[in-house]
TORDO-927538 format. One record per residue: residue number from 1; x, y, z of N, C-alpha, C, O, CB in turn. Coordinates in steps of 0.1 Angstrom, whole numbers, always signed. Glycine has a CB too. Layout:
residues N
i  nX  nY  nZ  caX  caY  caZ  cX  cY  cZ  oX  oY  oZ  cbX  cbY  cbZ
NUM  X  Y  Z  X  Y  Z  X  Y  Z  X  Y  Z  X  Y  Z .
...
This chain:
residues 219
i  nX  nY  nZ  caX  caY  caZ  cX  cY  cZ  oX  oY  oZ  cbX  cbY  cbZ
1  +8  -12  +0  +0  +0  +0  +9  +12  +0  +19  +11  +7  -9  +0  +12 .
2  +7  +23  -6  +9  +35  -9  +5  +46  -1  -7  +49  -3  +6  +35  -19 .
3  +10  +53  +5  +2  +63  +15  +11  +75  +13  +23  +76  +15  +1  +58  +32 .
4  +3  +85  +9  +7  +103  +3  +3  +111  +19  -8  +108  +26  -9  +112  -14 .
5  +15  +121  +25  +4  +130  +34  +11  +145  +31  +23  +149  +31  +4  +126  +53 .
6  -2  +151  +28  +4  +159  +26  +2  +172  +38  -9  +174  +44  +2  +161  +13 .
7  +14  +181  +40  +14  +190  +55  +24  +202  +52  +30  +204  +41  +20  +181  +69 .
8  +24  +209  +60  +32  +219  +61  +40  +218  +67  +50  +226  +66  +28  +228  +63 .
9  +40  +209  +76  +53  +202  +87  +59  +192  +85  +62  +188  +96  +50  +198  +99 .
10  +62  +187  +78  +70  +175  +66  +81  +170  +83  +83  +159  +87  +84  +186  +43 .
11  +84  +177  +88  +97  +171  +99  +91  +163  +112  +96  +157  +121  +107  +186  +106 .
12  +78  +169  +107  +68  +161  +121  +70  +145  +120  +69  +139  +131  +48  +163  +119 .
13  +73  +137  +108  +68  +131  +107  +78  +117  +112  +74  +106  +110  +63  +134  +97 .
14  +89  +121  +116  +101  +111  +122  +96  +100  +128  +102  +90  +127  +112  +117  +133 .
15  +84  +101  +134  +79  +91  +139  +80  +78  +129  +86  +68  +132  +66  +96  +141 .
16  +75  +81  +118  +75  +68  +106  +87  +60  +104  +87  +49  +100  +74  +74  +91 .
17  +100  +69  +109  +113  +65  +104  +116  +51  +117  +127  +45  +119  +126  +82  +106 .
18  +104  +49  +123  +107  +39  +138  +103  +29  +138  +96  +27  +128  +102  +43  +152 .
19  +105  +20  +145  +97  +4  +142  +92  -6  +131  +96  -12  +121  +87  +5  +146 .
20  +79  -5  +138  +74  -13  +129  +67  -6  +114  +60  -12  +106  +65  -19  +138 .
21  +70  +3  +114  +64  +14  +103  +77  +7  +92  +77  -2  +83  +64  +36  +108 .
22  +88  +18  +100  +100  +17  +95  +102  +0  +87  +101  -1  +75  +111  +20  +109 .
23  +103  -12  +95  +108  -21  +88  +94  -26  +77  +97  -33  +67  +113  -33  +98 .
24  +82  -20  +79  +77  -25  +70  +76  -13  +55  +68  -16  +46  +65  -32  +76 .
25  +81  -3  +55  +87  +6  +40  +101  -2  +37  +104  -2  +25  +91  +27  +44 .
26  +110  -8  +47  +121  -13  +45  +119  -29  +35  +127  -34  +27  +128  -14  +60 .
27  +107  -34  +38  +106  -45  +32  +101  -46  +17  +103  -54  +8  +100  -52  +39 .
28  +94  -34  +19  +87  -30  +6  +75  -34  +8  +72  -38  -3  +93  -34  -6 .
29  +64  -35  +19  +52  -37  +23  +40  -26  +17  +30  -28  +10  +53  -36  +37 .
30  +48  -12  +25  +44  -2  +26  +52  +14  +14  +64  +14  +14  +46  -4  +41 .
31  +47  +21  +9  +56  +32  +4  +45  +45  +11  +33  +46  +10  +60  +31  -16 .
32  +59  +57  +19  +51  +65  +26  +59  +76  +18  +71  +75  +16  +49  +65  +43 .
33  +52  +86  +13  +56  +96  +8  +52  +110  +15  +41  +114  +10  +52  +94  -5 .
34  +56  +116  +22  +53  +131  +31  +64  +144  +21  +75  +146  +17  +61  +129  +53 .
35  +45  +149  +22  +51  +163  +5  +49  +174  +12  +42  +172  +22  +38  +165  -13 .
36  +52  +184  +11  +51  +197  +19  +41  +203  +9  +45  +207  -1  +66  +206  +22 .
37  +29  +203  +13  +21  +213  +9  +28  +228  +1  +23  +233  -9  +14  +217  +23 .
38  +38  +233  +7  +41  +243  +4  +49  +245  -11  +50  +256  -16  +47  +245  +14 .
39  +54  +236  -16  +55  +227  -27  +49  +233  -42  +55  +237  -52  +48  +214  -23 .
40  +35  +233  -37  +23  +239  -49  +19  +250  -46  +9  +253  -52  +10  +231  -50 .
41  +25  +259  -38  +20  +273  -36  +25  +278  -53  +28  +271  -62  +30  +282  -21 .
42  +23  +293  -52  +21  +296  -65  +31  +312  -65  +33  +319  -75  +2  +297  -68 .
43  +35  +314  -52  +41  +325  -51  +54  +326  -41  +59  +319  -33  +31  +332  -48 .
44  +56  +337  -44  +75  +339  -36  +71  +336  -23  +80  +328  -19  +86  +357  -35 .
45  +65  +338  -16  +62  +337  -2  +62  +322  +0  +67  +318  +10  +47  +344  +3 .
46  +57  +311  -12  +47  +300  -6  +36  +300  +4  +35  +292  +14  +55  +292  -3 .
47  +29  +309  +0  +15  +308  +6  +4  +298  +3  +0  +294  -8  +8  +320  +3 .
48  +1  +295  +15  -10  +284  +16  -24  +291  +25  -35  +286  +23  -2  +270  +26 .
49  -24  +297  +32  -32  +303  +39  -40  +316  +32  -39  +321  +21  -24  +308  +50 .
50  -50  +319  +42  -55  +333  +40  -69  +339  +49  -77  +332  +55  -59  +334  +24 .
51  -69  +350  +49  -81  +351  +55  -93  +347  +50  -94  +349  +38  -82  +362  +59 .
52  -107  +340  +56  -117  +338  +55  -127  +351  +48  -124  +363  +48  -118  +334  +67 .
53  -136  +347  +44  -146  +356  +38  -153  +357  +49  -152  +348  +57  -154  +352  +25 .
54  -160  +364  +52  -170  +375  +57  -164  +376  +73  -172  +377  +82  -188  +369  +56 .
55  -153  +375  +73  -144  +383  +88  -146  +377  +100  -148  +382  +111  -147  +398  +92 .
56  -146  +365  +97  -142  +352  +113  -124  +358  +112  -116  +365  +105  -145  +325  +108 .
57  -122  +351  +123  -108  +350  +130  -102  +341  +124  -106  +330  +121  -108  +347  +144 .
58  -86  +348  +123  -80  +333  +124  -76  +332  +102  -79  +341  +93  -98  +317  +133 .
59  -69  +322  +100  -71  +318  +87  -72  +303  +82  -70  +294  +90  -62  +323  +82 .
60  -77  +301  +69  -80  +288  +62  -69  +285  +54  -61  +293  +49  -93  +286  +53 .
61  -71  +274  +55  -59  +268  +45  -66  +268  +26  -77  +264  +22  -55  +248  +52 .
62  -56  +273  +20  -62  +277  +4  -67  +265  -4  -63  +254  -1  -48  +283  -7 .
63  -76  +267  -14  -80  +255  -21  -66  +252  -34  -63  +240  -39  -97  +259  -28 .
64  -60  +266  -39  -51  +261  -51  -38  +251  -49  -36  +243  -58  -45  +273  -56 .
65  -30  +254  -36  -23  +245  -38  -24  +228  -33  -16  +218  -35  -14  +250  -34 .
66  -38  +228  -27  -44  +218  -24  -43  +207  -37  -38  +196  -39  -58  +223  -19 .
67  -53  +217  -48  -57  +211  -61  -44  +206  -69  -42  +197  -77  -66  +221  -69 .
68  -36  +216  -65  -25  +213  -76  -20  +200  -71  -17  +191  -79  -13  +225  -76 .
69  -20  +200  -56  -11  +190  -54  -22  +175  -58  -17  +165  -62  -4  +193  -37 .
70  -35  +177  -56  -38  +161  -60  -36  +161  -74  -31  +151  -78  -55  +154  -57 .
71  -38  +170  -82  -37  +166  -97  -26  +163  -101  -25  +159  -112  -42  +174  -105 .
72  -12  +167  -91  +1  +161  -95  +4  +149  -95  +11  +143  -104  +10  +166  -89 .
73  -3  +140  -80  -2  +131  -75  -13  +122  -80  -16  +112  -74  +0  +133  -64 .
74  -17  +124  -87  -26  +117  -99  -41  +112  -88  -47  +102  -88  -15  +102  -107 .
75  -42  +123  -81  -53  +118  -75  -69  +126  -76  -79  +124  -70  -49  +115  -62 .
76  -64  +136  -86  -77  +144  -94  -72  +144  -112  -61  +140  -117  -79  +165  -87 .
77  -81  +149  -115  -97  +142  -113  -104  +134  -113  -116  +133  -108  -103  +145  -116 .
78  -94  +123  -123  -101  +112  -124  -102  +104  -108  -94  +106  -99  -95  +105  -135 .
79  -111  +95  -108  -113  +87  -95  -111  +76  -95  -112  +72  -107  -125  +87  -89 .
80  -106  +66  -85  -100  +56  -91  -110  +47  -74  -113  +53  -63  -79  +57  -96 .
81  -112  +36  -78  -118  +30  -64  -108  +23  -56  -111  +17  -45  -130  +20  -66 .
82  -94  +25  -61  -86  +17  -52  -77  +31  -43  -69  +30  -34  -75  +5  -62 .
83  -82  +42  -48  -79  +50  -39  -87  +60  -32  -99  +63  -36  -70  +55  -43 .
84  -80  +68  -18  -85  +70  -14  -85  +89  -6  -73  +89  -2  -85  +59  -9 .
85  -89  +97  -4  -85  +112  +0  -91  +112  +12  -103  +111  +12  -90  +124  -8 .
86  -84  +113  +24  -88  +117  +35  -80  +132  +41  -68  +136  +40  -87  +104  +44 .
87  -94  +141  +48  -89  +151  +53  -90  +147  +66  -96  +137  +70  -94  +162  +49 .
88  -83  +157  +75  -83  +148  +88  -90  +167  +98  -87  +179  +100  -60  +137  +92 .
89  -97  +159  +100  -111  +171  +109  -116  +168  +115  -123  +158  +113  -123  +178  +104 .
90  -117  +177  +129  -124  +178  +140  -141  +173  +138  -147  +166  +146  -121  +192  +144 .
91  -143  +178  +129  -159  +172  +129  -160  +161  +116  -171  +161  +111  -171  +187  +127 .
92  -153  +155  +112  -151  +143  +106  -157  +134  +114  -161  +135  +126  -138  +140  +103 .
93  -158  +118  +103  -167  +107  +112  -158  +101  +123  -149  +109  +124  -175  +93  +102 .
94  -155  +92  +130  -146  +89  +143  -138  +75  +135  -144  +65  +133  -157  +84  +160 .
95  -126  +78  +132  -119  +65  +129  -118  +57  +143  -117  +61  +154  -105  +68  +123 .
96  -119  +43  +138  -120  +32  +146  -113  +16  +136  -108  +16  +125  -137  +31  +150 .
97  -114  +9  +142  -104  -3  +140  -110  -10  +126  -104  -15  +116  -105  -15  +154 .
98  -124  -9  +131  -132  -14  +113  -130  -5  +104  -136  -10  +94  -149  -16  +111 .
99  -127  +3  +101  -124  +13  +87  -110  +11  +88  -106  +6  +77  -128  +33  +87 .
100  -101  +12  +97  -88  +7  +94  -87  -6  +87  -81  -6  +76  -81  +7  +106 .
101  -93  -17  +92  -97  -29  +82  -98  -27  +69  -90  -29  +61  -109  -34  +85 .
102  -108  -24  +67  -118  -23  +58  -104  -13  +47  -101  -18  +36  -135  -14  +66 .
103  -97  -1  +50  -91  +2  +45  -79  -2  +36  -74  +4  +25  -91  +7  +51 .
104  -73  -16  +46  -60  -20  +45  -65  -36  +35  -57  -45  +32  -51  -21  +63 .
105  -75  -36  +34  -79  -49  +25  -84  -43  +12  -81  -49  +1  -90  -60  +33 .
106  -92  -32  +10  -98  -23  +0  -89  -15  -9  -92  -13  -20  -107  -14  +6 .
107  -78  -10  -3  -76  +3  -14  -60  -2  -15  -54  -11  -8  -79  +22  -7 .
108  -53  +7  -26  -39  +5  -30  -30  +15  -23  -20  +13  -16  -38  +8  -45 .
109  -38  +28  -27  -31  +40  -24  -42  +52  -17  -53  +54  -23  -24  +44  -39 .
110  -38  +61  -3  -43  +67  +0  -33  +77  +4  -21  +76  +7  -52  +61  +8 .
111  -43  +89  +4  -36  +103  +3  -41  +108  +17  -53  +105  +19  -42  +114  -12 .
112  -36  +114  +25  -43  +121  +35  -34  +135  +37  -22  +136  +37  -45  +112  +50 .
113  -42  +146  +38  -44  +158  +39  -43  +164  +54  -54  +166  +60  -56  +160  +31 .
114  -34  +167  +60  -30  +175  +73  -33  +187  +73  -28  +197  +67  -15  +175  +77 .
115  -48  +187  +86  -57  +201  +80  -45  +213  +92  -36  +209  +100  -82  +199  +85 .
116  -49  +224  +92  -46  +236  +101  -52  +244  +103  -64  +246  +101  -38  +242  +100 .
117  -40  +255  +109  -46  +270  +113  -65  +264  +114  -69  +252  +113  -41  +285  +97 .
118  -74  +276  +115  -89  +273  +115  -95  +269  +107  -107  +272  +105  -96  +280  +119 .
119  -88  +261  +98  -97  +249  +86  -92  +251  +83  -81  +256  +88  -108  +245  +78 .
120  -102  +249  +64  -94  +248  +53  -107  +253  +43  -119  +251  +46  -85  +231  +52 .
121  -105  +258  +33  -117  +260  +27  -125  +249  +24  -122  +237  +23  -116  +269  +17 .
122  -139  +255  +21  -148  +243  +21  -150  +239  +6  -158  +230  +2  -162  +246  +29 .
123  -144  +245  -1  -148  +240  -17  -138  +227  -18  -139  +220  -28  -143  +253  -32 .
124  -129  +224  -8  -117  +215  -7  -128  +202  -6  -130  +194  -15  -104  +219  +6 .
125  -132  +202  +5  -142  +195  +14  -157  +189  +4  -163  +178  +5  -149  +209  +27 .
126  -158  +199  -6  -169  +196  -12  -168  +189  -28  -177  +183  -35  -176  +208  -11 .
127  -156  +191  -30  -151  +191  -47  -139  +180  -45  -138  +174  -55  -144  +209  -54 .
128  -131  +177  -37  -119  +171  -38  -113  +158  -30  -106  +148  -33  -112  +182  -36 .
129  -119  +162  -16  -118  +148  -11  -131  +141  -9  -143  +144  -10  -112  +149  +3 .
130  -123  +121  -6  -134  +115  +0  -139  +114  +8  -150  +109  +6  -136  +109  +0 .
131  -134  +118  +22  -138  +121  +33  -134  +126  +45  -122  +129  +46  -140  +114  +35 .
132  -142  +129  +56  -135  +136  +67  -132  +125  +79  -141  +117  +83  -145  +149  +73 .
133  -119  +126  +85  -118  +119  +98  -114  +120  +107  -101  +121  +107  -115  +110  +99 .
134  -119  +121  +119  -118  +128  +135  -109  +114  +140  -109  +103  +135  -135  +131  +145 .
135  -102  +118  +150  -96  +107  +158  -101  +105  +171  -97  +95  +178  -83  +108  +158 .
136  -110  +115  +176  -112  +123  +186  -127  +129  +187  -133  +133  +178  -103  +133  +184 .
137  -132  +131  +204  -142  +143  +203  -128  +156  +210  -131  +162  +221  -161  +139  +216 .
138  -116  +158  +204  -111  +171  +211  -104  +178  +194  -105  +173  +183  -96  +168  +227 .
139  -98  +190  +199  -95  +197  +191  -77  +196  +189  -70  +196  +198  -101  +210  +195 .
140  -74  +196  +178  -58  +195  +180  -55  +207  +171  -63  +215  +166  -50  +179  +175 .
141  -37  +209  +171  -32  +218  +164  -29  +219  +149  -27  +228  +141  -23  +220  +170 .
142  -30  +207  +149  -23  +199  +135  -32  +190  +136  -37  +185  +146  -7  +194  +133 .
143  -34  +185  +118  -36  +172  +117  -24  +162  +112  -26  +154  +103  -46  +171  +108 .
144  -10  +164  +119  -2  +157  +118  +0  +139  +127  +5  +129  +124  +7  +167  +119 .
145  -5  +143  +138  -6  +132  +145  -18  +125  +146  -19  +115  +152  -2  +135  +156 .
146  -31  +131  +138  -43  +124  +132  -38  +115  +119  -46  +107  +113  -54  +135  +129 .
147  -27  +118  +115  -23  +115  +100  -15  +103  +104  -18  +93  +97  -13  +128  +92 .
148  -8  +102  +114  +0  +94  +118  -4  +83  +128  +4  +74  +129  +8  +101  +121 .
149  -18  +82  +137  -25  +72  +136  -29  +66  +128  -24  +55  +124  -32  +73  +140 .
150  -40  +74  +121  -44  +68  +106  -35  +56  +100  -37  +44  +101  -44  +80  +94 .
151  -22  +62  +93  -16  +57  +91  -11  +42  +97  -12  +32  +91  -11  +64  +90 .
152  -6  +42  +111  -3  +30  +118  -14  +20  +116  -14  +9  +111  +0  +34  +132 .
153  -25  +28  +123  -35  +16  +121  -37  +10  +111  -41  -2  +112  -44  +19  +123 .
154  -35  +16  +101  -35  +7  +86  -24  -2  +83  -25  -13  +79  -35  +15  +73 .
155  -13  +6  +85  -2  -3  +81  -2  -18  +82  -1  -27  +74  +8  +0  +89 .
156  -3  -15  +104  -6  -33  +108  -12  -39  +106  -11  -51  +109  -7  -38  +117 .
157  -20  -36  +101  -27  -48  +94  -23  -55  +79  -28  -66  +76  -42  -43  +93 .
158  -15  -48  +70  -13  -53  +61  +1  -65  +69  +10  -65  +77  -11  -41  +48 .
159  -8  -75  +58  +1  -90  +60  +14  -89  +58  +17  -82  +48  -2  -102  +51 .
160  +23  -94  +66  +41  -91  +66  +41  -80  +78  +49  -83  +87  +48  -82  +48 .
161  +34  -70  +80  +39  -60  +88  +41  -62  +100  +50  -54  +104  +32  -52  +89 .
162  +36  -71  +112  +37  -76  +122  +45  -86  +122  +44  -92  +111  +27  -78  +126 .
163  +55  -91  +131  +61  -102  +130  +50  -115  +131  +49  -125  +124  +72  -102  +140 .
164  +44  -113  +140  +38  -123  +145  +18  -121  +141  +9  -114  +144  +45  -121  +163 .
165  +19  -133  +134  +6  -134  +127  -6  -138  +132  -17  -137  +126  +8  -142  +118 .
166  -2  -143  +144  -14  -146  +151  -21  -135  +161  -33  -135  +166  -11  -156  +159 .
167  -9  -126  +161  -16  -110  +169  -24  -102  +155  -36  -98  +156  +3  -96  +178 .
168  -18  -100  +143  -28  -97  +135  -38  -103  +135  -48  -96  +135  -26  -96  +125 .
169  -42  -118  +134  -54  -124  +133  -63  -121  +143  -75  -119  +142  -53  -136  +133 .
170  -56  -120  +154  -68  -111  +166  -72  -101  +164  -85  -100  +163  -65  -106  +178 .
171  -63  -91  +162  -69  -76  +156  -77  -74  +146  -84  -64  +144  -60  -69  +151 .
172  -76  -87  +137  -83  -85  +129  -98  -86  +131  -107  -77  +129  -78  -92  +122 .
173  -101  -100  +137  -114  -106  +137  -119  -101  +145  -131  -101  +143  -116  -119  +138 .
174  -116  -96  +156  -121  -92  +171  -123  -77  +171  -117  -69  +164  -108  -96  +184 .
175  -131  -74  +181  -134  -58  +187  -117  -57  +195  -110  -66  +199  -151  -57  +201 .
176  -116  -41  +197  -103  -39  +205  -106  -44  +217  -97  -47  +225  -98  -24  +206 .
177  -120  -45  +222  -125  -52  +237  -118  -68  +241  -111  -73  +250  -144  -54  +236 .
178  -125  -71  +227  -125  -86  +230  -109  -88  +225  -105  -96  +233  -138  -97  +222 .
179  -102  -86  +219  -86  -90  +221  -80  -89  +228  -71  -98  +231  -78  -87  +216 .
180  -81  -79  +234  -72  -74  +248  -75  -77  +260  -82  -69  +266  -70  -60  +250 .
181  -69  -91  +264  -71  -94  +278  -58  -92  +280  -50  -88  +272  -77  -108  +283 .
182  -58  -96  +298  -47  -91  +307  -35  -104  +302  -35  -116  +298  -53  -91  +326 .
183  -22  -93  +305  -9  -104  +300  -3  -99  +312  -6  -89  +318  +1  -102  +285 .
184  +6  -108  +314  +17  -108  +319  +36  -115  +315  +39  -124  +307  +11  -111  +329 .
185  +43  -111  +322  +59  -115  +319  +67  -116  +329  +65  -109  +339  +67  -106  +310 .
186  +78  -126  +325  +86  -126  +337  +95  -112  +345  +102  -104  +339  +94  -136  +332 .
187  +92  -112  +357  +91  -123  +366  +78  -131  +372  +68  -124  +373  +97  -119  +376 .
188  +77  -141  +376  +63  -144  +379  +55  -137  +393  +44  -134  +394  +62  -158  +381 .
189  +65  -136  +402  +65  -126  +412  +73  -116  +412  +85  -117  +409  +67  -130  +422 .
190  +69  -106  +416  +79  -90  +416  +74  -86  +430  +62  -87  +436  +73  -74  +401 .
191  +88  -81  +436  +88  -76  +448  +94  -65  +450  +106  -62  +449  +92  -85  +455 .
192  +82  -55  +456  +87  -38  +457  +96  -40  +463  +100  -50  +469  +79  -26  +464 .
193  +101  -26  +463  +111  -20  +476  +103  -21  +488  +109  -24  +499  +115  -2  +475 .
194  +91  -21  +488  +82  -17  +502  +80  -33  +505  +71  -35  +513  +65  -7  +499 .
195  +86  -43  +500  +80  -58  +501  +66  -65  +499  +63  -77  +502  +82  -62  +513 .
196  +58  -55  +492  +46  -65  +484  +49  -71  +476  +58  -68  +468  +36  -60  +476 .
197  +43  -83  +475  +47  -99  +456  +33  -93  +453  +23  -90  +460  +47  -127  +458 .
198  +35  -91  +438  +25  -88  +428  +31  -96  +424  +43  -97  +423  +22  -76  +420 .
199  +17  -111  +420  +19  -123  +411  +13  -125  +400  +2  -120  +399  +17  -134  +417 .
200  +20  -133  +387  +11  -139  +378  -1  -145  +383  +1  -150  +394  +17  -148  +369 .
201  -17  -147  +376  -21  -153  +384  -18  -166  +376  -15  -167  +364  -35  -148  +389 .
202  -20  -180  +388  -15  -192  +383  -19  -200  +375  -15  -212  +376  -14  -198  +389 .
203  -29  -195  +365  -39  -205  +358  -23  -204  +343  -19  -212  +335  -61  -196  +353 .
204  -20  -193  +346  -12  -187  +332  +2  -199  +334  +7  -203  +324  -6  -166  +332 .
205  +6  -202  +344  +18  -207  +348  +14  -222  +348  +24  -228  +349  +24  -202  +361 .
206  +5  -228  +348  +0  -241  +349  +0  -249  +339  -2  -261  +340  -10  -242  +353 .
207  +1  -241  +327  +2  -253  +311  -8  -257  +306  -7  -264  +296  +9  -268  +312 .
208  -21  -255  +313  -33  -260  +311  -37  -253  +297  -42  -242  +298  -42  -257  +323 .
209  -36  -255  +290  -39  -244  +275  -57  -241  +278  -64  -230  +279  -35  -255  +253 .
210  -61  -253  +277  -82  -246  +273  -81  -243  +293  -92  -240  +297  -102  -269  +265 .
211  -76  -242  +300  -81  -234  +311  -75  -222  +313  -79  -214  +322  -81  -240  +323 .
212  -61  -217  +301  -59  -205  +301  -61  -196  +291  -56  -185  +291  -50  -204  +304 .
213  -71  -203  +277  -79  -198  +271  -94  -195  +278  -102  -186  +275  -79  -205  +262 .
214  -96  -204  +289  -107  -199  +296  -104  -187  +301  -113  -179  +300  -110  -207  +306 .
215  -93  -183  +306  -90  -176  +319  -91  -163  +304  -99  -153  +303  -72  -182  +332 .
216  -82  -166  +297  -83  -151  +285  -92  -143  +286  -92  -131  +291  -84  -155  +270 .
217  -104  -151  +279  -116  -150  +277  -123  -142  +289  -130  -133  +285  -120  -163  +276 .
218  -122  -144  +300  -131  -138  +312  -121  -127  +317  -125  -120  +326  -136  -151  +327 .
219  -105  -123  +311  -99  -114  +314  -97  -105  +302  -90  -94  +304  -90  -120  +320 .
């Protein structure tokens, strides 16, 4: 899968350069491309901004170098169903684990758009992408770290990306509820400074496999 973001903060994005992101662009799973908005400005300044029409506060982010930039990246005008435009907004629908799914089995290539300052104009919103997505009911400064969930969450799920295939198959089939029971690791007992043992409990240490699939299950 293919994933475009485009921002005005292109350095935000080191995060990608780590883990499990990292080895799976290294394997050739994944290709992440981060474009600076600023790129398709149109003037000496590289302006992207501006003030709003009828005198709210604050400024929107411009529709031209928006456009320029999907029609460079071949994602206007024609539409293609294996891809995908996401803006990333406070009042967008609520990403969750099933659209991450649903994403990472459905499409090739997705573009996401790192909104700012107090939006972005709305002809963007109405003419150019496919959708809006919140990560959140709060307000952030950037949509750089909305960009960068998104992202993760999709990643792992494409096959290869995880080492271990049986933790994707959970994620996959299951609610985030029902996968995540309680774990634990050695040591089996841990003893503070203050002398309390916090223990595994013993169903996990017993070998019993269907009574510590039981125990999963109710934990």
């Amino acid at each position: 899968m293919k994933f475009h973001i485009l921002t005005l903060f292109p350095e935000s994005f080191s995060y990608l350069e780590e883990s499990i992101i990292k080895r799976a662009v290294k394997s050739g799973l994944i290709e992440i491309h981060v474009h600076n908005l600023r790129d398709w400005a149109n003037d000496k300044h590289k302006t992207v901004d501006d003030r709003p029409f009828g005198g709210n506060p604050g400024m929107l982010m411009k529709i031209e170098p928006i456009y320029r930039a999907l029609k460079e990246l071949d994602f206007y005008p024609k539409k293609d169903a294996k891809k995908r435009i996401i803006l990333t907004s406070a009042k967008g629908a609520l990403w969750n684990q099933q659209i991450a799914k649903s994403y990472s089995e459905k499409l090739e290539e997705i573009l996401i758009i790192c909104g700012h300052y107090e939006g972005i104009d709305h002809r963007v919103v109405v003419n150019l992408i496919d959708e809006e997505i919140s990560i959140g009911n709060y307000v952030l400064s950037g949509g750089e770290v909305p960009a960068m969930i998104i992202l993760d969450s999709i990643a792992r799920l494409i096959p290869g990306t995880l080492g271990n295939s049986h933790s994707l198959l959970e994620e996959s089939n299951n609610s985030i509820d029902e996968s995540e029971y309680a774990q634990y690791t050695r040591p089996s007992t841990f003893i503070t400074d203050e002398g309390d043992e916090w223990s595994v409990p013993e169903v996990l240490l017993s070998g019993n496999h269907a009574e510590i699939e039981k125990w999963k299950k109710n934990n």
